[in-house]
N, C-alpha and C positions, 0 to 999 in steps of 0.2 A: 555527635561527631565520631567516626572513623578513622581507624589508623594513628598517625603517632606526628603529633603538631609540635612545634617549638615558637616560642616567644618570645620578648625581648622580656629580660629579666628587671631591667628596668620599673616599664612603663605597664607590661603586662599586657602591651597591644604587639600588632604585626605579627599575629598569629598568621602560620602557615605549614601548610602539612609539609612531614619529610615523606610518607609512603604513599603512593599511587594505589597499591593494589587496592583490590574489591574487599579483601580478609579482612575479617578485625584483626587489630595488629596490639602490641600493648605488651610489658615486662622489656620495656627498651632497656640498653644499657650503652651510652659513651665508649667507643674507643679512648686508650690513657691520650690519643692525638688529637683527642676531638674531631676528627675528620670522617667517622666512620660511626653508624649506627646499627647495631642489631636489636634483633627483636623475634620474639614468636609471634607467627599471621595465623590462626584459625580459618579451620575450614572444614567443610562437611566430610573432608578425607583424613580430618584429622588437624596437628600442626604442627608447623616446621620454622627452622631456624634462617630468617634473610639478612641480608647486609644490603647499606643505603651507605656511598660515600657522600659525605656533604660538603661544597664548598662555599665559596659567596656565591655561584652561579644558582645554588639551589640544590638537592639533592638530582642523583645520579639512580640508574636503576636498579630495583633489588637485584640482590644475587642469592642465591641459596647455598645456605652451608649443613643443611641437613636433609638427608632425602623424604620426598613427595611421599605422604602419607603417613608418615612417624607421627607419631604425639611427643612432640620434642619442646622444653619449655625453659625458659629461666639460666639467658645467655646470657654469660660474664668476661670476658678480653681478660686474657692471664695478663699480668703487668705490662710488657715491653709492647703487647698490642700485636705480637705475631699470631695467636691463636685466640679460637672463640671456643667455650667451655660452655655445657649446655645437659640437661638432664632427660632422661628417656626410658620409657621404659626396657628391659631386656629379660625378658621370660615375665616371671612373678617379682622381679625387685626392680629397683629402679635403678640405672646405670648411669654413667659419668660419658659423655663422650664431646670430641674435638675433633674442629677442623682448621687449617691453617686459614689466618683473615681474608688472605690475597683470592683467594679461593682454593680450590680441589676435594680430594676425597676427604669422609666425616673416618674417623676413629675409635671404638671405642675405649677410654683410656680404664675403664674403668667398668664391666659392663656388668660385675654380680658381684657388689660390695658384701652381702652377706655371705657367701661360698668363698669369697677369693683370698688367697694367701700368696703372701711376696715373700717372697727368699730371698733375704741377705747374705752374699758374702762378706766377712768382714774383714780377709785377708789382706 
């Protein structure tokens, strides 16, 4: 099986996919609202970060929150569910980067944890 299914916790039946695409899909992660799934899709160009909003009607169509071609893996929804967190690479290290859930541009928040220094003021 393909892509990213969900079942009744229950009974372990009425399995049914949330993702349409062709990708294998898989490293899902819950929105805190439940109403929202991402996921890294693979693909021969690489892999990227999509969003499925779910409701009773079924899931809705991906959206992509990382650009086409990245090797981008292992999305997590910061707390309140407004942004999705997700890892890439950037030069020779691997970097931190975000995009807001609703969609728009990716971020990097983070993109050379071994070179990078933050300057506090403490004033």
């Amino acid at each position: 099986i393909r892509g990213v299914h969900v079942m009744s916790a229950a009974t372990g039946a009425d399995v049914a996919p949330v993702t349409t695409d062709t990708a294998d899909a898989g490293q899902a992660t819950w929105s805190p609202s439940g109403s929202a799934l991402a996921y890294s899709a693979q693909s021969a160009s690489g892999s990227r970060i999509l969003q499925v909003t779910v409701s009773a009607r079924g899931p809705g169509p991906a959206s992509p929150l990382s650009a086409a071609g990245t090797r981008a893996w292992s999305p997590v929804y910061d707390p309140d569910g407004s942004r999705v967190f997700w890892l890439q690479p950037a030069g020779n290290v691997i970097g931190l980067y975000a995009a807001p859930a609703r969609g728009g541009n990716s971020q990097p928040v983070q993109p050379d944890p071994v070179h990078n220094v933050f300057s506090v003021d403490w004033r």
